[in-house]
Each structure stands twice: as structure tokens, then as C-alpha cells.
Residue, then its C-alpha position, 0 to 999 in steps of 0.5 A: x500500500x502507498x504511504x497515506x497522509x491522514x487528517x481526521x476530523x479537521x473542525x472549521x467553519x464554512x457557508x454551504x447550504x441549499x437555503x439563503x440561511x444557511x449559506x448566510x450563516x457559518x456552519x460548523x464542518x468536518x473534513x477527514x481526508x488522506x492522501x495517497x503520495x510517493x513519500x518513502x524518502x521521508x522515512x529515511x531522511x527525515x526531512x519535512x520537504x520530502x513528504x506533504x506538509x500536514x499543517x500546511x494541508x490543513x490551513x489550505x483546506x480551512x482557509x479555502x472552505x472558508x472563503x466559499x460559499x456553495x449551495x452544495x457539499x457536493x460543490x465544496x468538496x470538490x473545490x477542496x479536492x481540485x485545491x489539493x490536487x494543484x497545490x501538492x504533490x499527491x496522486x490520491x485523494x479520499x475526502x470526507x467532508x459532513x454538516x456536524x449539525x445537520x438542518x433536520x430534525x430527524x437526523x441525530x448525527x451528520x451529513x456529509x459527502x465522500x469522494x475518492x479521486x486519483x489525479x490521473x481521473x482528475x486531470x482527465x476530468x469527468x465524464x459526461x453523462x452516457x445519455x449525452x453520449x448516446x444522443x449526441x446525434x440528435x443534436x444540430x451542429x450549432x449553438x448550444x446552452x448548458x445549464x448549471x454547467x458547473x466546471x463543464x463535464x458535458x460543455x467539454x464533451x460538446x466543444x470536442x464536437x465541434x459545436x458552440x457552447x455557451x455555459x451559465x452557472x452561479x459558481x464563477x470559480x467553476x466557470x473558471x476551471x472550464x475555460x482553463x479546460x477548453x484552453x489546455x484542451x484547445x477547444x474553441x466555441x466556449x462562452x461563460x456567464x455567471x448567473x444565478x438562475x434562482x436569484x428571484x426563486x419566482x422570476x428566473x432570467x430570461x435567456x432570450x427568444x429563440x437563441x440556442x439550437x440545443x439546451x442540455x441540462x443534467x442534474x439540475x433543477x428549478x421548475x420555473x425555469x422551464x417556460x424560459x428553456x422553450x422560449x430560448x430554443x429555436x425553432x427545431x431545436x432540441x432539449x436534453x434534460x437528465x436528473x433524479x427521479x423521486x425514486x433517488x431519494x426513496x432508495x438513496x436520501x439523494x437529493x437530501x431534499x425530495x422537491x429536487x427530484x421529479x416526480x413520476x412523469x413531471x418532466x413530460x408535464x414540464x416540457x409539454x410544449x415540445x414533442x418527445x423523441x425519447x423519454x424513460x424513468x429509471x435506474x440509470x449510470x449518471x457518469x458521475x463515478x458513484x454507481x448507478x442513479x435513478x433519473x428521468x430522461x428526455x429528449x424533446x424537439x420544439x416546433x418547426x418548420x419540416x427539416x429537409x431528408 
């Protein structure tokens, strides 16, 4: 076994959370996380510069954790892992990172996410979701919108196809890892915004009239966005839109809250305005490393005039 750098139970405080509350107020958090190095000298020399600097790990991860403000534990650690990663020299991370309080009355002890990455998967980057992959061919060459990009596993996948791709999110960190992406990859097409598309819970922005050949959205969701997701789409354009299914958070507890997946049949009720070319529920690989979810996925086409044969 590889020489493993152990931190448990690093105590700090950070804001993350799906309410404004929460993110308003400083949670207290937990992070344990061990990295995996080549640090066998060490233990002959008996030299700090030879093996990762613990302390230093340490005040990294409470200072970043405290300089970020996510909705999501998921987001956090993957921002802590990506700090590590860039900032020494390790080859495996194992993080752990749990709310010591949790914001429900059920739940006694923590919340938390873990993550396992290697640093060959993390310079790959993730994968797309297969159901990208497997419907890439519905999509026209042109310009498309990914919604809730985040650092752009599936905007990635669509520039290496050739297409235009504009990515919003509200993490403009996570906007920033994508660009230097496209750029290290020299993919060329990419546009980003920051927004956040829950700002106004009640009146989401409006993404223009008629502007995107395609939208894809994984992962994501926010009801009243809809309406806006059409009115965006050209005529013939298309939507790809995968993300949990009620059934997730039955099996699961993921999403921690169930008003983030959809219930039996509702995103065929949500995009009623378009025609289906595919739906399915199911239990499904979301491209996430995870192991298998249960999603909702559909493909669906705006009116237009008929395209030629």
C-alpha cells in the first residue's frame, strides 16, 4: 500500500447550504481526508520537504472552505479536492467532508459527502453523462446552452464536437476551471456567464427568444425555469434534460431534499410544449463515478418548420 497522509476530523467553519440561511450563516464542518503520495524518502531522511506538509494541508483546506460559499457539499468538496490536487504533490485523494449539525430534525448525527479521486481521473476530468453520449446525434451542429454547467463535464464533451457552447452557472470559480479546460484542451466555441438562475426563486432570467439550437441540462433543477428553456430554443431545436427521479431519494436520501427530484412523469408535464423523441424513468449510470442513479430522461424537439431528408 502507498504511504497515506491522514487528517481526521479537521473542525472549521464554512457557508454551504441549499437555503439563503444557511449559506448566510457559518456552519460548523468536518473534513477527514488522506492522501495517497510517493513519500518513502521521508522515512529515511527525515526531512519535512520530502513528504506533504500536514499543517500546511490543513490551513489550505480551512482557509479555502472558508472563503466559499456553495449551495452544495457536493460543490465544496470538490473545490477542496481540485485545491489539493494543484497545490501538492499527491496522486490520491479520499475526502470526507459532513454538516456536524445537520438542518433536520430527524437526523441525530451528520451529513456529509465522500469522494475518492486519483489525479490521473482528475486531470482527465469527468465524464459526461452516457445519455449525452448516446444522443449526441440528435443534436444540430450549432449553438448550444448548458445549464448549471458547473466546471463543464458535458460543455467539454460538446466543444470536442465541434459545436458552440455557451455555459451559465452561479459558481464563477467553476466557470473558471472550464475555460482553463477548453484552453489546455484547445477547444474553441466556449462562452461563460455567471448567473444565478434562482436569484428571484419566482422570476428566473430570461435567456432570450429563440437563441440556442440545443439546451442540455443534467442534474439540475428549478421548475420555473422551464417556460424560459422553450422560449430560448429555436425553432427545431432540441432539449436534453437528465436528473433524479423521486425514486433517488426513496432508495438513496439523494437529493437530501425530495422537491429536487421529479416526480413520476413531471418532466413530460414540464416540457409539454415540445414533442418527445425519447423519454424513460429509471435506474440509470449518471457518469458521475458513484454507481448507478435513478433519473428521468428526455429528449424533446420544439416546433418547426419540416427539416429537409
Amino acid at each position: 500500500m502507498a504511504p497515506r497522509i491522514i487528517i481526521e476530523r479537521l473542525e472549521c467553519y464554512g457557508r454551504c447550504g441549499v437555503t439563503e440561511e444557511e449559506r448566510r450563516t457559518p456552519q460548523l464542518i468536518a473534513i477527514d481526508v488522506e492522501l495517497e503520495a510517493a513519500v518513502d524518502a521521508a522515512g529515511l531522511s527525515d526531512r519535512l520537504d520530502e513528504t506533504i506538509d500536514y499543517a500546511r494541508v490543513a490551513e489550505r483546506l480551512v482557509a479555502l472552505n472558508g472563503s466559499l460559499t456553495c449551495r452544495l457539499l457536493e460543490t465544496l468538496a470538490e473545490q477542496l479536492v481540485g485545491m489539493l490536487f494543484a497545490e501538492f504533490p499527491v496522486d490520491r485523494v479520499q475526502l470526507w467532508i459532513r454538516k456536524l449539525h445537520a438542518p433536520l430534525a430527524m437526523v441525530a448525527g451528520s451529513v456529509g459527502v465522500r469522494v475518492d479521486r486519483t489525479r490521473t481521473a482528475q486531470q482527465a476530468g469527468p465524464s459526461p453523462s452516457p445519455f449525452l453520449t448516446q444522443q449526441l446525434g440528435r443534436l444540430p451542429k450549432g449553438r448550444v446552452l448548458d445549464v448549471a454547467a458547473g466546471r463543464g463535464r458535458h460543455a467539454l464533451h460538446l466543444l470536442s464536437h465541434g459545436m458552440q457552447v455557451e455555459a451559465i452557472d452561479r459558481d464563477a470559480l467553476a466557470l473558471t476551471a472550464l475555460k482553463k479546460a477548453a484552453e489546455e484542451r484547445q477547444l474553441s466555441g466556449l462562452t461563460t456567464r455567471v448567473l444565478d438562475l434562482e436569484e428571484k426563486p419566482d422570476h428566473p432570467p430570461d435567456l432570450g427568444r429563440e437563441c440556442y439550437d440545443a439546451i442540455v441540462v443534467f442534474f439540475y433543477l428549478h421548475r420555473p425555469l422551464f417556460p424560459v428553456l422553450v422560449d430560448a430554443l429555436k425553432p427545431n431545436g432540441i432539449l436534453i434534460y437528465e436528473t433524479f427521479s423521486i425514486e433517488n431519494y426513496f432508495r438513496h436520501q439523494h437529493p437530501r431534499r425530495w422537491e429536487f427530484c421529479l416526480a413520476q412523469n413531471e418532466l413530460l408535464r414540464l416540457t409539454a410544449p415540445l414533442r418527445v423523441l425519447h423519454y424513460d424513468e429509471g435506474e440509470h449510470d449518471g457518469g458521475h463515478g458513484s454507481g448507478p442513479c435513478y433519473t428521468a430522461r428526455l429528449v424533446a424537439q420544439k416546433a418547426g418548420p419540416e427539416l429537409p431528408r
